[in-house]
GUDRENSE-258145 format. One record per residue (C-alpha): x, y, z; chain; residue in three letters. Coordinates in Angstrom, 2 decimals, padded with zeros to 5 digits. Layout:
! residues N
{u=X&v=Y&w=Z&mol=A&type=ALA}
...
This chain:
! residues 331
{u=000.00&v=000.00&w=000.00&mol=A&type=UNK}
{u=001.18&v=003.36&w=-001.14&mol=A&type=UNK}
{u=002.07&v=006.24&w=001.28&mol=A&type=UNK}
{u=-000.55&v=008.34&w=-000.11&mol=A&type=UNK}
{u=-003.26&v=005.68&w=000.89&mol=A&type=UNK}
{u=-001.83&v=005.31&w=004.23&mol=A&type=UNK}
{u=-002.25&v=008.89&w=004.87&mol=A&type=UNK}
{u=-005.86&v=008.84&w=003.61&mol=A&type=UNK}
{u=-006.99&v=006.20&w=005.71&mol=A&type=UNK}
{u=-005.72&v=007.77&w=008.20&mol=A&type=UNK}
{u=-007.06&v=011.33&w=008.07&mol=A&type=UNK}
{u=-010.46&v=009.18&w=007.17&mol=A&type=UNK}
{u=-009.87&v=007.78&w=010.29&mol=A&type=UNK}
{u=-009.21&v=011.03&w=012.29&mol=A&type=UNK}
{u=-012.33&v=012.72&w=010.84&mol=A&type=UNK}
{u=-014.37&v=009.53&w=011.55&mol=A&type=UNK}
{u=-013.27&v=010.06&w=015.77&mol=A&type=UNK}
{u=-013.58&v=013.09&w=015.88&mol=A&type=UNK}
{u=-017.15&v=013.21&w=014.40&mol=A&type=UNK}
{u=-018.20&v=010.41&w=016.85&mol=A&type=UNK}
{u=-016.43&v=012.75&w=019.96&mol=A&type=UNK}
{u=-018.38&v=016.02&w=018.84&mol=A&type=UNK}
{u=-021.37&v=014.10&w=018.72&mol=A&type=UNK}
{u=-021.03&v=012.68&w=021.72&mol=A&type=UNK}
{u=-020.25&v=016.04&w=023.59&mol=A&type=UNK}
{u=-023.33&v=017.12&w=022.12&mol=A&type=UNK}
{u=-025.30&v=014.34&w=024.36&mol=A&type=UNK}
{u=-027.00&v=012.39&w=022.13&mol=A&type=UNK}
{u=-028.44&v=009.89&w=025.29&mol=A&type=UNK}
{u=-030.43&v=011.02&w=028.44&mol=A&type=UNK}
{u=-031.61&v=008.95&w=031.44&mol=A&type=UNK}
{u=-034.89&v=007.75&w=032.12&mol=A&type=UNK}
{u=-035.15&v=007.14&w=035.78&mol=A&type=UNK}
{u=-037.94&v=005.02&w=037.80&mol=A&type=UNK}
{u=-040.96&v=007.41&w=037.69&mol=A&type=UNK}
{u=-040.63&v=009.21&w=035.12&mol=A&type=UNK}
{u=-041.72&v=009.33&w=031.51&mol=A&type=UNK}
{u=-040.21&v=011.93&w=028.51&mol=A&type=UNK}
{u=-041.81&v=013.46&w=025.40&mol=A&type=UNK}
{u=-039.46&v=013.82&w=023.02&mol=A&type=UNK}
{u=-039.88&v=016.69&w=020.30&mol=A&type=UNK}
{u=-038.36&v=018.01&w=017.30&mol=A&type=UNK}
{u=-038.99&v=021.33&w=015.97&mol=A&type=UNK}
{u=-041.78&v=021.35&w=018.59&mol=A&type=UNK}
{u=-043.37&v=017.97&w=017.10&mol=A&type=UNK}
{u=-043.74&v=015.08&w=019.44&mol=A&type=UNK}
{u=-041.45&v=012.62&w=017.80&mol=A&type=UNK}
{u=-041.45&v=009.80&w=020.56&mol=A&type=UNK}
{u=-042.42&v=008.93&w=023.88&mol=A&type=UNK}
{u=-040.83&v=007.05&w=026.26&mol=A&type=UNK}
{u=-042.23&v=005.31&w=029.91&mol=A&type=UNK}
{u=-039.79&v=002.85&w=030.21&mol=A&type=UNK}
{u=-036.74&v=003.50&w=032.39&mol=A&type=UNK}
{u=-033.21&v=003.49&w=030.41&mol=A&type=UNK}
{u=-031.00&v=005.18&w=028.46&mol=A&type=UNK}
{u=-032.50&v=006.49&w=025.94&mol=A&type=UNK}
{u=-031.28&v=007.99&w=022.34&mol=A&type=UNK}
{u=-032.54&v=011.61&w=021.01&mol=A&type=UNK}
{u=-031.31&v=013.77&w=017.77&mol=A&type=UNK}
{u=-028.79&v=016.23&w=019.46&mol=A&type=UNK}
{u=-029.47&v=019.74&w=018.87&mol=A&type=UNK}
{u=-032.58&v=018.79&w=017.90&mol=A&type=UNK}
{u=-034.79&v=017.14&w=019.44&mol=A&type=UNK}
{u=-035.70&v=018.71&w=023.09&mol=A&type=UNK}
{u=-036.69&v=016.16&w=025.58&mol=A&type=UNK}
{u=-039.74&v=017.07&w=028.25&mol=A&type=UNK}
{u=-039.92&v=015.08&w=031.42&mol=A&type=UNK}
{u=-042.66&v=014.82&w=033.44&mol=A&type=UNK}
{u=-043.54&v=012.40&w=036.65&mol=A&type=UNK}
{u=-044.87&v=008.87&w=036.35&mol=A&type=UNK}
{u=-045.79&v=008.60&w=039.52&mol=A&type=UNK}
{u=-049.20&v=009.98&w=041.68&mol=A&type=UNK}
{u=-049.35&v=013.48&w=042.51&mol=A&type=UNK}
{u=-051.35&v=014.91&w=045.21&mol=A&type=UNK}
{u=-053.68&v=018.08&w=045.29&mol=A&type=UNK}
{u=-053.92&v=020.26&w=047.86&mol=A&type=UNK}
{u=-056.63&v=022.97&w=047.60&mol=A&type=UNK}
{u=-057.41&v=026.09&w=049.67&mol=A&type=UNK}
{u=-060.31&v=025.83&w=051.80&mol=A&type=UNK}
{u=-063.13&v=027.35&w=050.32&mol=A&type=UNK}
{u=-066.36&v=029.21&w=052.10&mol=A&type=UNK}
{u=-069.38&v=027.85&w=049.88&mol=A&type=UNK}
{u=-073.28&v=027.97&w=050.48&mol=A&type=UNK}
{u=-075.08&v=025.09&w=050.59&mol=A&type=UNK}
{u=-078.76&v=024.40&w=049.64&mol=A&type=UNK}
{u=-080.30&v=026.14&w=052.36&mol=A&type=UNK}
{u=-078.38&v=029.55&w=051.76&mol=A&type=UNK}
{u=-075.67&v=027.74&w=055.39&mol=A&type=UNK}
{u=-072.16&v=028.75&w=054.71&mol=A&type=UNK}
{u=-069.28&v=026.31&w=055.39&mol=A&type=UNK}
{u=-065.65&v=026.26&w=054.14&mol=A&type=UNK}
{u=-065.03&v=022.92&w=052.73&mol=A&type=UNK}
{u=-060.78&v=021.88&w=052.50&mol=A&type=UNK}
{u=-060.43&v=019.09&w=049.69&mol=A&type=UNK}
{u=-057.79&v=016.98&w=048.52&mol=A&type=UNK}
{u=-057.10&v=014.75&w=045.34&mol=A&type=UNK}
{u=-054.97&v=012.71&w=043.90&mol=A&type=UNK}
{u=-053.92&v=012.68&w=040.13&mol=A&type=UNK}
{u=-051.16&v=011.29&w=037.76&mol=A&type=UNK}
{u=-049.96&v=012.24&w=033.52&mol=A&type=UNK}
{u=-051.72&v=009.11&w=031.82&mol=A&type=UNK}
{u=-051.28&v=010.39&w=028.47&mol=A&type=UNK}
{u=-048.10&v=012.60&w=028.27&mol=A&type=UNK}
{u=-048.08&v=013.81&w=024.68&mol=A&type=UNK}
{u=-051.78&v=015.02&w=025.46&mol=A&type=UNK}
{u=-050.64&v=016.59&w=028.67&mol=A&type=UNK}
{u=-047.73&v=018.13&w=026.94&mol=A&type=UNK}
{u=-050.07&v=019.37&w=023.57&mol=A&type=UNK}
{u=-052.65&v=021.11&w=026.50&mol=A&type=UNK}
{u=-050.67&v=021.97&w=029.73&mol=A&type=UNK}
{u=-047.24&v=021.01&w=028.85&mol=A&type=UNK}
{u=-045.74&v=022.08&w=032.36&mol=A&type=UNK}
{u=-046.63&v=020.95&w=035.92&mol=A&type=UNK}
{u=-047.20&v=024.63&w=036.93&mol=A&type=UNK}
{u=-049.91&v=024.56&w=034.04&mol=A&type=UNK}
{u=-051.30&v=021.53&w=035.26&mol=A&type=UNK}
{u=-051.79&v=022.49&w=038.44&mol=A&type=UNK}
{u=-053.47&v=025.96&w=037.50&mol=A&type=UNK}
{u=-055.87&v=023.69&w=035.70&mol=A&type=UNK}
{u=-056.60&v=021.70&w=038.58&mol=A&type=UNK}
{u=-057.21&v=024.40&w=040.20&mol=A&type=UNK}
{u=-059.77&v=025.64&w=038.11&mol=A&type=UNK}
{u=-061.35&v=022.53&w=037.67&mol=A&type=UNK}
{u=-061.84&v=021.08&w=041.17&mol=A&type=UNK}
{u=-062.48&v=024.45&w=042.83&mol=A&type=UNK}
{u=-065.65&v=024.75&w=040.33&mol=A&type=UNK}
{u=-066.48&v=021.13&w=040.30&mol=A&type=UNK}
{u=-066.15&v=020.93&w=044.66&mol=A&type=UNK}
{u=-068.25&v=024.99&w=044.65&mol=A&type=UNK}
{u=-071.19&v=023.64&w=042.63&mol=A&type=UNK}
{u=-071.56&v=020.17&w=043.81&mol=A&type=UNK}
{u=-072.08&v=021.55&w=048.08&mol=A&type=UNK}
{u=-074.07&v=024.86&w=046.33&mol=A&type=UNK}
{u=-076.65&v=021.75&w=044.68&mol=A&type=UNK}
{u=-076.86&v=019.88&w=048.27&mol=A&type=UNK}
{u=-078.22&v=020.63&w=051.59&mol=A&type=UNK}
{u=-075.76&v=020.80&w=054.74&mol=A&type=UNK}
{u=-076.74&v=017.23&w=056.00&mol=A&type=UNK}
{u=-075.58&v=015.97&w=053.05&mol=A&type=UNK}
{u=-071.62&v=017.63&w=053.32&mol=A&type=UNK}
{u=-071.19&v=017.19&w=056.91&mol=A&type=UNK}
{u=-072.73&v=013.69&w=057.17&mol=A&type=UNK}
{u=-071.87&v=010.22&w=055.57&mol=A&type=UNK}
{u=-075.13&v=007.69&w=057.02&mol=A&type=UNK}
{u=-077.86&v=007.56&w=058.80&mol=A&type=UNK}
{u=-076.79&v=006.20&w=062.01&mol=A&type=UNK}
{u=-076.54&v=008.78&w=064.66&mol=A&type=UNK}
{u=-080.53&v=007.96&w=063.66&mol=A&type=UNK}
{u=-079.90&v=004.95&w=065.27&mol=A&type=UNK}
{u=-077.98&v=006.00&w=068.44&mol=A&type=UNK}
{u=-080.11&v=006.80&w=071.89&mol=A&type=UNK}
{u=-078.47&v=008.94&w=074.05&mol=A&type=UNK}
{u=-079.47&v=008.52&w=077.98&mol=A&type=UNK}
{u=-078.16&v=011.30&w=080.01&mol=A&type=UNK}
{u=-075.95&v=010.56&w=083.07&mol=A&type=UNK}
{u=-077.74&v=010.96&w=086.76&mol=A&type=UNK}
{u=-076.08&v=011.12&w=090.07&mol=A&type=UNK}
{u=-076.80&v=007.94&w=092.69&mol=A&type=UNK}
{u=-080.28&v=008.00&w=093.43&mol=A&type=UNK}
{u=-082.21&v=006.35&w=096.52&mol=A&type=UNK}
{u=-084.64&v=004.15&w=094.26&mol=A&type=UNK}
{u=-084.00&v=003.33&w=090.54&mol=A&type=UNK}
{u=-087.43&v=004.67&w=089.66&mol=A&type=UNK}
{u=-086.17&v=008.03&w=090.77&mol=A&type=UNK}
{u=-083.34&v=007.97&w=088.65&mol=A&type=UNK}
{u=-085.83&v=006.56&w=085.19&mol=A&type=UNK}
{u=-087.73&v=009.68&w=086.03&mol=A&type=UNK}
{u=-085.19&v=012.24&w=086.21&mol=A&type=UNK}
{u=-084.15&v=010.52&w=082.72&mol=A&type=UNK}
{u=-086.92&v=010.92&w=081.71&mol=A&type=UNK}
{u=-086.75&v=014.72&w=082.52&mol=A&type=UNK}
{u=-083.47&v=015.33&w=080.82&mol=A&type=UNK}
{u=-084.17&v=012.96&w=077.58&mol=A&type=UNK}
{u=-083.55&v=015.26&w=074.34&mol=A&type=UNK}
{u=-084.56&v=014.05&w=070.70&mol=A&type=UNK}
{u=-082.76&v=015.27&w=068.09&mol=A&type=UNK}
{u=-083.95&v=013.90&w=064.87&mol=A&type=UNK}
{u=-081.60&v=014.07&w=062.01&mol=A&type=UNK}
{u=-082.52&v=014.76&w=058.32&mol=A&type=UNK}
{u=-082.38&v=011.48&w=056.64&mol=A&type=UNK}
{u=-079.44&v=011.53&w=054.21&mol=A&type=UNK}
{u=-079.53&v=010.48&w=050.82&mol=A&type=UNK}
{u=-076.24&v=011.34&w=049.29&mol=A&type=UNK}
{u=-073.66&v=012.02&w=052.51&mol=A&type=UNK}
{u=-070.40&v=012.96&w=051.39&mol=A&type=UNK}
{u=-068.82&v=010.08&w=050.21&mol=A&type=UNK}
{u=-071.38&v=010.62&w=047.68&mol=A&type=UNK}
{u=-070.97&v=014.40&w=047.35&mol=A&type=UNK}
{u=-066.38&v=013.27&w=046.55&mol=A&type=UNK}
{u=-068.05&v=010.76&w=044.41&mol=A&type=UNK}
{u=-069.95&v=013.78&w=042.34&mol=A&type=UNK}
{u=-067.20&v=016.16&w=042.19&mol=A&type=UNK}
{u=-064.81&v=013.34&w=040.59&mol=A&type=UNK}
{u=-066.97&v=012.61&w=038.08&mol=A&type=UNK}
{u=-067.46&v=016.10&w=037.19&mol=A&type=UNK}
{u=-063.99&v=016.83&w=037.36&mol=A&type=UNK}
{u=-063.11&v=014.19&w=035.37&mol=A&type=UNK}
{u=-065.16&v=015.27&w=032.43&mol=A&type=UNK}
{u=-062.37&v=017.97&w=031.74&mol=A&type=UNK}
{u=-059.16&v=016.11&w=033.50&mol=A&type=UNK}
{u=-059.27&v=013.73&w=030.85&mol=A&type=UNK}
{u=-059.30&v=016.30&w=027.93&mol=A&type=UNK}
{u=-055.54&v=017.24&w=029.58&mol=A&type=UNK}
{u=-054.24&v=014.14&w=029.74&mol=A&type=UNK}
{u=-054.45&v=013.94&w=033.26&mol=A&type=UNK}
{u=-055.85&v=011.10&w=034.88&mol=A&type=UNK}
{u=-058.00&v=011.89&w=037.85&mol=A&type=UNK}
{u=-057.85&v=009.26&w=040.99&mol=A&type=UNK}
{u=-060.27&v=010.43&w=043.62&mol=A&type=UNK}
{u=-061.12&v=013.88&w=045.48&mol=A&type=UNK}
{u=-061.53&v=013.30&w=048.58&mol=A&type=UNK}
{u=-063.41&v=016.13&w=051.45&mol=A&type=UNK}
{u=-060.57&v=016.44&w=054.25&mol=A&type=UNK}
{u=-062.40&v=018.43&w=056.63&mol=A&type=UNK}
{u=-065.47&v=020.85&w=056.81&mol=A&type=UNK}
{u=-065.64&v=023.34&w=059.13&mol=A&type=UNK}
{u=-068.98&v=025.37&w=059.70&mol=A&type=UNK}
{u=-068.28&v=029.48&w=059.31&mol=A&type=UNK}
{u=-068.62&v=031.75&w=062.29&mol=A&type=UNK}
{u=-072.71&v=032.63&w=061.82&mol=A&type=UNK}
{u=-073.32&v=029.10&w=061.74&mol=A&type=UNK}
{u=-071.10&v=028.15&w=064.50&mol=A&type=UNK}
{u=-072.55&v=030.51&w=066.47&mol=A&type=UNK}
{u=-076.08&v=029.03&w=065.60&mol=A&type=UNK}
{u=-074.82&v=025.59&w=066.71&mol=A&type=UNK}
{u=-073.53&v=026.96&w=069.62&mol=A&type=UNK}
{u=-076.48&v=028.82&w=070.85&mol=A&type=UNK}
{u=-078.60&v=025.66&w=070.07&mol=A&type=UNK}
{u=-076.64&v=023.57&w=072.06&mol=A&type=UNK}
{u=-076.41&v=026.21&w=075.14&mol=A&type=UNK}
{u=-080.62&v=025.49&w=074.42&mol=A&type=UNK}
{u=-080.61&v=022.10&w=075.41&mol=A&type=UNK}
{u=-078.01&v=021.86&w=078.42&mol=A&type=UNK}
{u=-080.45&v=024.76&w=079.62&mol=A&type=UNK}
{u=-082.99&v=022.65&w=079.30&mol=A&type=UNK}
{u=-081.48&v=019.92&w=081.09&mol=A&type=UNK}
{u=-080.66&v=021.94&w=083.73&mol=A&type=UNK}
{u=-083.95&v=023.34&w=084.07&mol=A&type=UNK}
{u=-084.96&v=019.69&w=084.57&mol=A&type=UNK}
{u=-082.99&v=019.37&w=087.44&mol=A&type=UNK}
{u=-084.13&v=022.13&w=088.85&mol=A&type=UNK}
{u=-087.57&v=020.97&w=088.72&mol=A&type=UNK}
{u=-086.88&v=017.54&w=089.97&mol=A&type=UNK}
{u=-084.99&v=019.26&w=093.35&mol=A&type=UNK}
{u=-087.65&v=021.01&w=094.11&mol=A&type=UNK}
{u=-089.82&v=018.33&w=093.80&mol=A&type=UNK}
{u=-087.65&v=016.33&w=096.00&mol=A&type=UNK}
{u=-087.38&v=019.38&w=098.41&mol=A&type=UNK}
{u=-091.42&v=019.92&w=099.20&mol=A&type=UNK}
{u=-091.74&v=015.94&w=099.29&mol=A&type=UNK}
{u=-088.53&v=015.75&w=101.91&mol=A&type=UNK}
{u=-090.13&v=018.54&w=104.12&mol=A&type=UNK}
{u=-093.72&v=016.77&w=103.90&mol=A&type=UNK}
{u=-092.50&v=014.07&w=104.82&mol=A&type=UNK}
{u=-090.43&v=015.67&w=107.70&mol=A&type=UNK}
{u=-093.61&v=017.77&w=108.66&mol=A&type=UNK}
{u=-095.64&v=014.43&w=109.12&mol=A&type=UNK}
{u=-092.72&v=013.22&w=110.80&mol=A&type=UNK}
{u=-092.77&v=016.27&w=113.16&mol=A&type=UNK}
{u=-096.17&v=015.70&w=114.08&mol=A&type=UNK}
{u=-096.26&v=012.42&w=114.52&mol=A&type=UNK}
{u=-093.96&v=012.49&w=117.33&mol=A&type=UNK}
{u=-095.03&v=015.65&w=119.12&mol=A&type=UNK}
{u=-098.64&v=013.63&w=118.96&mol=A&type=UNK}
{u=-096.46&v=010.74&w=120.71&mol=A&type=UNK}
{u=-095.19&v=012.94&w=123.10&mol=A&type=UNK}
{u=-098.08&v=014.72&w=123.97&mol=A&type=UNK}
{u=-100.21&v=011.81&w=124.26&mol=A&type=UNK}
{u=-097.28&v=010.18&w=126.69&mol=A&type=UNK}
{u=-097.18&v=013.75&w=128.64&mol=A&type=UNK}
{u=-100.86&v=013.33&w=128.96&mol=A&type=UNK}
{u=-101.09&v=009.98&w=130.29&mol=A&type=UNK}
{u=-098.15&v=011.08&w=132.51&mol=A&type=UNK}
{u=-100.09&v=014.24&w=134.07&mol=A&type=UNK}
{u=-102.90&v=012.47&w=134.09&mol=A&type=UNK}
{u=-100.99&v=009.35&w=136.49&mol=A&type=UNK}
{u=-099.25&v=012.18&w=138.55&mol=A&type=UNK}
{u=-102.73&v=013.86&w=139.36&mol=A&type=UNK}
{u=-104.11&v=010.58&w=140.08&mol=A&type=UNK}
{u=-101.30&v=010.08&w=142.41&mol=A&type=UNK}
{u=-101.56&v=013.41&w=143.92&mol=A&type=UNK}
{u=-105.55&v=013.10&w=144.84&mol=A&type=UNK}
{u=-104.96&v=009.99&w=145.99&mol=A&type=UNK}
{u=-102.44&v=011.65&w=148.89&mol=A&type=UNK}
{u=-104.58&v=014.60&w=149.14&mol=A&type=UNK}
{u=-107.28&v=011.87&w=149.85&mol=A&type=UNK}
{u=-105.11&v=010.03&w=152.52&mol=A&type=UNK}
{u=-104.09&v=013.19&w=154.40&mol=A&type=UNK}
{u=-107.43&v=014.60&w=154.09&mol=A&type=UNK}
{u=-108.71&v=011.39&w=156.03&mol=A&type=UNK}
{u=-105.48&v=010.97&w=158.47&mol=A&type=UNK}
{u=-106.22&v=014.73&w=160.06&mol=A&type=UNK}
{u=-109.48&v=016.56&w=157.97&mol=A&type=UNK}
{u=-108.64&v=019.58&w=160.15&mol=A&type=UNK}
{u=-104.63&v=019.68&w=159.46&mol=A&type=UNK}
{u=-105.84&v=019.20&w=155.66&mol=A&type=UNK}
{u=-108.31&v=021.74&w=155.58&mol=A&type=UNK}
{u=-105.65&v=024.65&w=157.09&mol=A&type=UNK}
{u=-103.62&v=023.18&w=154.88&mol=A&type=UNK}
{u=-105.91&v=024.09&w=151.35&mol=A&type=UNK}
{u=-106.35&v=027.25&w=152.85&mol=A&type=UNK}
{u=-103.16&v=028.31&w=153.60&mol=A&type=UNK}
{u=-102.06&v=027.46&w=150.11&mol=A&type=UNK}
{u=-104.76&v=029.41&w=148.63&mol=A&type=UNK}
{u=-103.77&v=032.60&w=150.56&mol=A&type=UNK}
{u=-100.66&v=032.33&w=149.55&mol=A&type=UNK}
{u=-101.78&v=031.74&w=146.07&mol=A&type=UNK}
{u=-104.62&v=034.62&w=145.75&mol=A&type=UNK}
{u=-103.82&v=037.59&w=148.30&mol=A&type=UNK}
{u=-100.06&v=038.55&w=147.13&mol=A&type=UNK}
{u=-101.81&v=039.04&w=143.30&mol=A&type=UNK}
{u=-105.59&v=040.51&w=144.97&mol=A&type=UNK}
{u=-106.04&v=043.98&w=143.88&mol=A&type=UNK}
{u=-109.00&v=044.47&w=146.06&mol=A&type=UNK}
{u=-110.13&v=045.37&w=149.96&mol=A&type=UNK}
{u=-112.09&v=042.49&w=151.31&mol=A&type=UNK}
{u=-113.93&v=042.52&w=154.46&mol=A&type=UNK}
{u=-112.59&v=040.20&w=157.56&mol=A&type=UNK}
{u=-116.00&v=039.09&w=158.25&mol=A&type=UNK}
{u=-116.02&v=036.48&w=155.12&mol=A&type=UNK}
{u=-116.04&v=033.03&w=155.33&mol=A&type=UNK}
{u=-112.52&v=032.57&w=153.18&mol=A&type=UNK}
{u=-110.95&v=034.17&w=156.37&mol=A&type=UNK}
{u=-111.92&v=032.11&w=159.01&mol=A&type=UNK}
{u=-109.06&v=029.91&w=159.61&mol=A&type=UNK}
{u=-106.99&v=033.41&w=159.29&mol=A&type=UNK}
{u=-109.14&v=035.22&w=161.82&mol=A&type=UNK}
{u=-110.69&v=032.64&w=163.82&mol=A&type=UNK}
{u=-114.34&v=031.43&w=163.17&mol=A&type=UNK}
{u=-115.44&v=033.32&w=166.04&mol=A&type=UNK}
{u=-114.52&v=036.82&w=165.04&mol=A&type=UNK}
């Protein structure tokens, strides 16, 4: 082989290696990593898509190469203060959960994640407004029918008798009927998916669930609940009340009765007592009225002076009889 061919081959060679380097340096290969997925365009027309994880080949210079997440992406909207049915505001925080099911869609519509969340936005936010707006309250803060189902017996202190204690629960029973619920909200998150979905799928977007993470009753409402149940403890209270004083007038009857029953006792027993002592008593007067009549005569009389002049307010003449044993009989 000549020189001159040597020398070609060679610079063919050269060129050849450093074509392959400069292409190289230019990055014709990217990375697909677990949870992701690429669009791949050129001259801003989707050319390939790839969901697979690799390495993967693109045109360097260009094609441009869009990544977006394989994986699920959660929602997190601001609480929002929406009427319901019956004109009762209550702010109502959802969540949701979405993923890119179709990326060259996604990329055609949205084509960033800051896009596709201003979307979602939109969407739920309108979807989650009109579906409470179309229901009444029951059916946002409530998911069955069983508080329905629940009796509620109010607590009582220890009672003497067990009937007492069934009437004073009977005093302090509430009802509190509920609205029967038809939809509840498991319903009302199944309602605003669907809607939602109607447009989520036009992006590309494939919506999982929305799910109602809390509802919270506004401050005119709260108030309303509170004032309600300030109602019923009143109410029970009240009941109390009336069953003390109940208690009270029968526990003073029945002391009253008491009362008089033994003061009856006693007075009966100080009866037949006095009535014993002045037996006793006539009976002496009787014996020392027939040991010495005359001793028992001065006696009586004595006692009655003593008894009736101290307190006589008027002049009485000597010559009566009630003075004889003072005066003599003779006089």
């Amino acid at each position: 082989m000549s020189v001159g061919m040597n020398k070609k081959l060679i610079t063919t060679v050269v060129v050849v290696i450093l074509f392959l380097v400069i292409f190289i340096l230019l990055g014709p290969f990217y990375i697909l990593y677990e949870g992701q997925q690429s669009v791949v365009t050129r001259f801003g027309k989707i050319v390939d898509i790839e969901q697979d994880a690799g390495l993967k080949f693109k045109m360097p210079l260009i094609d441009n190469v869009v990544l977006y997440p394989k994986k699920i992406i959660s929602w997190d909207g601001a609480a929002q203060r929406i009427p319901t049915k019956e004109n009762q505001f209550i702010w109502v925080d959802t969540t949701a959960r979405w993923r890119i099911s179709d990326p060259a869609l996604y990329y055609e519509t949205v084509n960033t994640i800051d896009n596709g969340l201003s979307r979602l936005n939109d969407v739920l936010d309108s979807s989650i407004r009109t579906i409470v707006s179309e229901n009444y309250l029951n059916e946002a803060v409530r998911n069955s029918n069983q508080i329905n189902t629940i009796t509620i017996e109010e607590e009582v202190q220890s009672l003497d008798s067990e009937e007492d204690a069934e009437t004073l629960r009977n005093l302090t029973a509430t009802v509190a009927k509920q609205e029967t619920i038809k939809i509840g909200r498991d319903g009302l998150s199944t309602m605003m998916y669907n809607q939602a979905k109607k447009f989520t799928d036009g992006f590309g977007i494939e919506l999982i669930d929305i799910v109602v993470r809390q509802i919270r009753y506004s401050d005119d409402l709260t108030e309303s609940v509170y004032q309600r149940m300030i109602k019923e403890r009143n109410q029970i209270a009240e009941a109390y009340r009336s069953y003390g004083r109940g208690q009270l007038a029968q526990w003073q009857g029945k002391t009253e009765s008491e009362q008089k029953q033994i003061l009856s006792a006693a007075y009966a027993t100080a009866e037949q007592t006095k009535g014993i002592a002045d037996a006793r008593a006539t009976q002496i007067y009787a014996d020392a009225y027939a040991a010495d009549p005359q001793f028992f005569e001065l006696w009586r009389t004595l006692e009655s002076y003593r008894k009736t002049i101290p307190t006589l307010e008027k002049v009485l003449s000597t010559d009566m009889e009630y003075f004889n044993l003072l005066y003599g009989k003779d006089q």
